[in-house]
N, C-alpha and C positions, 0 to 999 in steps of 0.2 A: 054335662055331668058324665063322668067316669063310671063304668061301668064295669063290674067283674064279675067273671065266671069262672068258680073253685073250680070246675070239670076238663077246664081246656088252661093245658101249661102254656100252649100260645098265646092265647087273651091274655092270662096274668103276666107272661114278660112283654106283651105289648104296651100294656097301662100302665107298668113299673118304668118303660122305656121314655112315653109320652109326660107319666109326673119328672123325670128327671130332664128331662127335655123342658118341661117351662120349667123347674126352678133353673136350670141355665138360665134361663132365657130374660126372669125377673133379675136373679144377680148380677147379668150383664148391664143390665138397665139400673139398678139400685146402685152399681158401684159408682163410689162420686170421683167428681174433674182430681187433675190435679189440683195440689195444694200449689200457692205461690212459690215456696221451697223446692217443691218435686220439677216446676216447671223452671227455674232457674237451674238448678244440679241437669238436668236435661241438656241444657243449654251447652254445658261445659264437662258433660260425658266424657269427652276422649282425652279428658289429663287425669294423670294416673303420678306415682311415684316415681316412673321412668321418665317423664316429660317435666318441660315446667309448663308455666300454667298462669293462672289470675288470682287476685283476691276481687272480693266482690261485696259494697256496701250500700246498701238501701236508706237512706235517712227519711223518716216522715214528722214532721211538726218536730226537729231538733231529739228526736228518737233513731235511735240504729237499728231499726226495724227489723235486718237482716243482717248478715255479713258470716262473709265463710270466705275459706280460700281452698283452692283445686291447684293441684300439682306440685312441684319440686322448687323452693328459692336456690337450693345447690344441687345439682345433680350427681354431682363426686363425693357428694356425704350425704346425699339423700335427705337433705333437711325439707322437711312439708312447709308449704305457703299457708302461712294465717293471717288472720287483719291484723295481725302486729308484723307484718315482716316488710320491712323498709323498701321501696323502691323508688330508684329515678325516676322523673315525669316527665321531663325535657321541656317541651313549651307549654302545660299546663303550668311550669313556673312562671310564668310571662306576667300573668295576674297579681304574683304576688310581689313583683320586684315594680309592678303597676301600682300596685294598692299601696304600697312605703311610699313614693313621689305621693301619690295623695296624700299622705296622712303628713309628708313636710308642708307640701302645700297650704292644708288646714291650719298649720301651724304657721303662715306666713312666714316659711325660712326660702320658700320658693315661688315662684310666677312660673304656668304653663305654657306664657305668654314669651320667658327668657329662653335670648340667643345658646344655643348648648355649647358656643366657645365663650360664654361668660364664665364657665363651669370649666370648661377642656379646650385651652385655648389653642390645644397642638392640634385639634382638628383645622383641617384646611380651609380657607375662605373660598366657597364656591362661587361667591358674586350673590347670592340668595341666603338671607337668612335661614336658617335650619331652628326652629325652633324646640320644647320639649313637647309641648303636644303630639308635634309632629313625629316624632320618635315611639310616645306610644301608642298613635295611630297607623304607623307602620306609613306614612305620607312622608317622609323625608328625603325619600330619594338616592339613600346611602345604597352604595354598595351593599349583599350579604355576606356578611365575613363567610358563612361555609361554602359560597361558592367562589368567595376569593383562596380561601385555604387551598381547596382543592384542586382549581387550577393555579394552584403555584406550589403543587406538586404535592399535597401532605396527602395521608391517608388520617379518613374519619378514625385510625382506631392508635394515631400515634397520641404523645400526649402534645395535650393543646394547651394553652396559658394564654390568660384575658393579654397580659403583656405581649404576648406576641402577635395574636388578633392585634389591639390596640396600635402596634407596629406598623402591619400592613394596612390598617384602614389609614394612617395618616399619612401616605404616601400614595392615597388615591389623590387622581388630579378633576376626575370627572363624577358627578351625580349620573343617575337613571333620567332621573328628571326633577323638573321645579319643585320642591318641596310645598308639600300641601296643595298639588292639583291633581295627583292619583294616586289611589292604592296601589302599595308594591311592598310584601311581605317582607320583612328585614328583620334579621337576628341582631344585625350588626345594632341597631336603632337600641337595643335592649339593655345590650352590653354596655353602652354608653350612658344609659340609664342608672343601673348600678353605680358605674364611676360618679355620677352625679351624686348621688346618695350619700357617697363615702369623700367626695370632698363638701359637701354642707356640711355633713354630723361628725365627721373625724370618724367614723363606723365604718368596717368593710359594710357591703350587701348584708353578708352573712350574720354581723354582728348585731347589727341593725334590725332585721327583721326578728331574729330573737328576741332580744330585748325586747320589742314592740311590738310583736304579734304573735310568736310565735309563745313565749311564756305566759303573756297574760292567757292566753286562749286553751292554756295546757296539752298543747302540741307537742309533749317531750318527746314523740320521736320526728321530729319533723327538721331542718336543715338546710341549709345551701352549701352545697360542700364545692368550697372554693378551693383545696385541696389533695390533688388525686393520691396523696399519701396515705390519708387519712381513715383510723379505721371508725367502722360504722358495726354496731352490732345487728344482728338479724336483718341485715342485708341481703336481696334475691341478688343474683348473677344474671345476666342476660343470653338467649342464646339463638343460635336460627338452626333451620335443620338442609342439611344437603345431605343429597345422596341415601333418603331415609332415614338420617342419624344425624343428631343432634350435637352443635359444635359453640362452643364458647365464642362469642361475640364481643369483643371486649368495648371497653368504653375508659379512655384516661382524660377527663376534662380534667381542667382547672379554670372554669369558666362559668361566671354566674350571671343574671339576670334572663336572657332568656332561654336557659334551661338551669339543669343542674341542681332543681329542690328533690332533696329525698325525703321521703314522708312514706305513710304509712293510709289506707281507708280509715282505720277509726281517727286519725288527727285530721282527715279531711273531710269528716261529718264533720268535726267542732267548726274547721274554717266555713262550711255553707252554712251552720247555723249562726255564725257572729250577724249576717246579714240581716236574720233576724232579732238575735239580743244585743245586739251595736256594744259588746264587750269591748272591742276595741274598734274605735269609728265611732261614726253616729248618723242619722236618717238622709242627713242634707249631705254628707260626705258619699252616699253609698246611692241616692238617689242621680249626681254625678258622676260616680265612680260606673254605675250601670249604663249611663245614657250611651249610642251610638253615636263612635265617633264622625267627622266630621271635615270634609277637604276644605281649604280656605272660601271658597264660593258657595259653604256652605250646606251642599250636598251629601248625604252620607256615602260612609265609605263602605264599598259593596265588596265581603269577601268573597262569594262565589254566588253561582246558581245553580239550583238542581232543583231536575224536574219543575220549574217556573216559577221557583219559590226562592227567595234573595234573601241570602245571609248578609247580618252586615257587622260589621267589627269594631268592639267595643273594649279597648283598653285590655289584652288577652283575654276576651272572652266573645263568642261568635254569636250575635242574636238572631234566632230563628221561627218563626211560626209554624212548628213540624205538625202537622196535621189538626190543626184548627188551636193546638194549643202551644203558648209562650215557651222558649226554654231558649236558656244561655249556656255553652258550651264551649269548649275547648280540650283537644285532643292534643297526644303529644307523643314521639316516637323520636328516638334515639336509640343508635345501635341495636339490640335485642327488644330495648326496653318499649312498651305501648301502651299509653294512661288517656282516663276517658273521666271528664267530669262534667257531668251535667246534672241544672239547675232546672226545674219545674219553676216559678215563682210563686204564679199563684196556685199550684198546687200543693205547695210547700213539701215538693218531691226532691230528691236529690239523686241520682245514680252516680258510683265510685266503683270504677274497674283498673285493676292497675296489674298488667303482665308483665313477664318478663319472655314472653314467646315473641321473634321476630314473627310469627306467621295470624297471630290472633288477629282479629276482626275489630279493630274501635268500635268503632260508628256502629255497624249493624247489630252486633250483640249488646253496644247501649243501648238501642232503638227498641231492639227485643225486650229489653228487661221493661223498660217504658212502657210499651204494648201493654204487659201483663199485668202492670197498676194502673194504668191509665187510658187502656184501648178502649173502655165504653166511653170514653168522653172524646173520643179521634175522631174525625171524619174517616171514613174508608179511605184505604191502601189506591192513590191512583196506579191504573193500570197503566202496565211497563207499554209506551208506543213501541208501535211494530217498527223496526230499524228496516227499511230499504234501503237493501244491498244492488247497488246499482252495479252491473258488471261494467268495468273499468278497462279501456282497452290499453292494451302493452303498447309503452313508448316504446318508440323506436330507438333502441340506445343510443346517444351520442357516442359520437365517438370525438374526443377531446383529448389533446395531448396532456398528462401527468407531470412532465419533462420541467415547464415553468414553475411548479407548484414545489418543487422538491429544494432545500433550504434551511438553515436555520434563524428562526425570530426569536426577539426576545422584547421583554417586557421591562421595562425601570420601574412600573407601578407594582408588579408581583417578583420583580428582581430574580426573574427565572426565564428560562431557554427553552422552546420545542426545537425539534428537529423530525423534518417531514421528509417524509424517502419511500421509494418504491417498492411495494413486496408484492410476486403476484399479480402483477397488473393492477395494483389497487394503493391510494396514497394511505400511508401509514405515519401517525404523527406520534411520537417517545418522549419521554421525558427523563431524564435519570435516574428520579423514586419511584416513577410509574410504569405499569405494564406498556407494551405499546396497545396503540387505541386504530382501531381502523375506522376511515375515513368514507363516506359515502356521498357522492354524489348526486345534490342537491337542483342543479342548475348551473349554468355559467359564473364562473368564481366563488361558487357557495357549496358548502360541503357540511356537515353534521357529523358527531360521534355521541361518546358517553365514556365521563370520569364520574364515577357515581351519578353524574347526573346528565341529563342530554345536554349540548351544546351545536352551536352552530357556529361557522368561522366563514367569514367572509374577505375572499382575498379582494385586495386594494391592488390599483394600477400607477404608475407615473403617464405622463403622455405619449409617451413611445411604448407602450401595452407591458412594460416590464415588472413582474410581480416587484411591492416593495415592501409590500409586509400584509397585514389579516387583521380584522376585529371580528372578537369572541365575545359570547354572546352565551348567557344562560338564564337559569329561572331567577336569578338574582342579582346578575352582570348586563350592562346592556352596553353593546362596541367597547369592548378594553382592546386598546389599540396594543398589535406585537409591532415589532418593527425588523425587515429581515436584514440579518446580520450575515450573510452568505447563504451563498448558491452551491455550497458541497453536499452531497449525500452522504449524510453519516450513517 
């Protein structure tokens, strides 16, 4: 109990000091948590009207529980990002150009089971059936067109056309591997998918899935824009940042199936809740449509692992047990653009992030929003293991002559030319549309770079040790043979 003495000015400012000192003390305690709103806006603080940014949509029991957007769709007119403003998704379209082969399926206009040159017969005969399953289990074995693009000279930001994809895939002579004995990510597999579509129904992709999903579901802003002419209202722009400052990232597909749907968060609540009101589909089609795909030996197909826990891949959509609970996902990044949708099932949860910042966070800021509905029901956050860093002793440099390696190869399957030459004491491999790429030393006849993406090139010998050409090698390419067409240094 407090006590006061009118006679001493020090007593009375002491016990004026100590009542204001606990009411701090209770207000501190009384103030409540954040609210679910306050701790998302948290989330996504550092976009402003000078950045761009995300939109952000929460779906619970076919409700939009949430949805806001943060940051700039145009940065040159300062137009604000809302759950109306259109964005590419890149391979979260994968699903959807997945889900039309089902619904012809349903309709018996197709078998999963059918050869894909019964459909596209300019595809090359590999000696192995290539089936359609296999195409949307990513088991095919095809080439991926963006790593054939690329080494054969494009840049991701020229315009690209399914017809000229479709070009260079039918002049590959070699698979990865056996169709339907391992997983191997392929865009190309997708693409082909589409074509399939539009020679059953007379429909491009794009036609098709409107009619048939995208209308009934009242998706009006939603799309495959198989046209990079084409105008799109309330469209983001995409963009990345160097040097501090923020630069336009351009993007000219004309390429659909697996990427290229523009859509919007509130038309990709309606698509996660069909699953539930089978508006278009029905239980047995979507109970298929979910299941984990599947190599011919019947195995599933494992799309990665982290931290001990096995993703596995199901027709564009990744099935995973993230912390004790179900969810099906699929993320997507093109150019600037980075889209995240994920499925709770039996939470009847959804998260929708869709940016146009090359630098945003998929994964971790979906996981976050997750946490915050769904973290009393998670098992705890396993702990990050300690990474031992073993100290590594310096190789002794070889020293190997360059002299043989210098050359030009060329390719009949990508119908392009490197030229490898010396700069610096180090092999430098050009291309006519590309920067030159420096070469590093691997091992004996084996060396690595980066064309957007790593590669490796392993030179070949005849019997008398005379270089006569390389096979290249990336996340998507496995040995495409060059063949060396001279020994000049250009």
């Amino acid at each position: 109990m407090l006590r006061f003495i009118k006679s001493s000015n020090y007593t009375i400012a002491s016990a004026m000091f100590a009542i204001s000192s606990l009411l701090n003390i209770t207000e501190a305690f009384s103030q409540p948590e954040k609210t679910q709103d306050q701790r998302i806006d948290s989330l996504f603080a550092r976009y402003s009207p000078d950045t761009p940014g995300v939109a952000v949509g929460i779906v619970k029991n076919g409700d939009l529980i949430f949805s806001k957007g943060y940051g700039s769709a145009n940065l040159e007119y300062g137009i604000p990002i809302t759950t109306k403003t259109v964005f590419h998704v890149a391979s979260v379209s994968k699903q959807f150009t997945a889900f039309a082969i089902y619904l012809l399926k349903d309709q018996g206009l197709i078998n999963l089971n059918d050869d894909v040159r019964k459909y596209l017969p300019k595809l090359p005969d590999y000696g192995n059936i290539i089936r359609i399953r296999h195409l949307l289990a990513h088991t095919s074995g095809l080439r991926d067109q963006w790593a054939l693009v690329t080494l054969a000279g494009w840049s991701l930001e020229d315009v690209i056309l399914t017809e000229q994809i479709l070009k260079l895939v039918e002049r590959q002579n070699q698979l990865n591997f056996t169709p339907g004995s391992q997983f191997g990510y392929c865009n190309t597999g997708y693409t082909l998918l589409a074509q399939i579509v539009k020679k059953v129904t007379g429909l491009s992709l794009a036609e098709y899935t409107q009619k048939h999903i995208f209308e009934p579901l009242g998706m009006n802003n939603t799309s495959f824009y198989d046209d990079f002419h084409g105008l799109v209202k309330n469209r983001a722009y995409s963009y990345e940042r160097k040097n501090g400052q923020y630069r336009k990232k351009k993007l000219n597909y004309s390429n659909v199936g697996p990427t290229s749907l523009l859509t919007t968060v509130e038309d990709l609540a309606k698509w996660s809740h069909n699953f539930e009101t089978s508006v278009v589909g029905n239980k047995a089609l979507f109970n298929e449509f979910n299941q984990i795909s599947r190599l011919d030996n019947g195995k599933p197909t494992i799309f990665n692992i982290i931290n001990k826990d096995t993703l596995f891949h199901a027709k564009g959509q990744i099935h995973r047990n993230y912390r004790g609970i179900q969810m099906r996902k699929h993320g997507g990044h093109d150019a600037g653009y980075r889209s995240f949708l994920s499925v709770f099932p039996e939470e009847q949860i959804s998260i929708i992030t869709l940016s146009n910042d090359e630098h945003y966070e998929i994964f971790a800021r979906g996981l976050d929003i997750a946490e915050f509905y769904l973290g009393n029901k998670m098992t705890p956050k396993k702990s990050e293991e300690q990474k031992l860093r073993s100290k590594t002793k310096e190789k002794k440099k070889e020293e190997i002559s360059l002299q043989p390696f210098v050359g030009s190869f060329h390719s009949h399957e990508l119908s392009t030319t490197y030229h490898i030459k010396i700069q610096e004491n180090q092999l430098v491999i050009s291309h006519q549309r590309l920067p030159n790429m420096r070469l590093t030393y691997k091992g004996p006849g084996k060396f690595s770079g980066n064309n957007y993406f790593d590669f490796e090139i392993d030179f070949k010998k005849n019997e008398d040790g005379t270089i006569i050409g390389f096979e290249i090698s990336n996340f998507g390419i496995q040995k495409l043979p060059f063949e060396k067409i001279s020994s000049t240094n250009h």
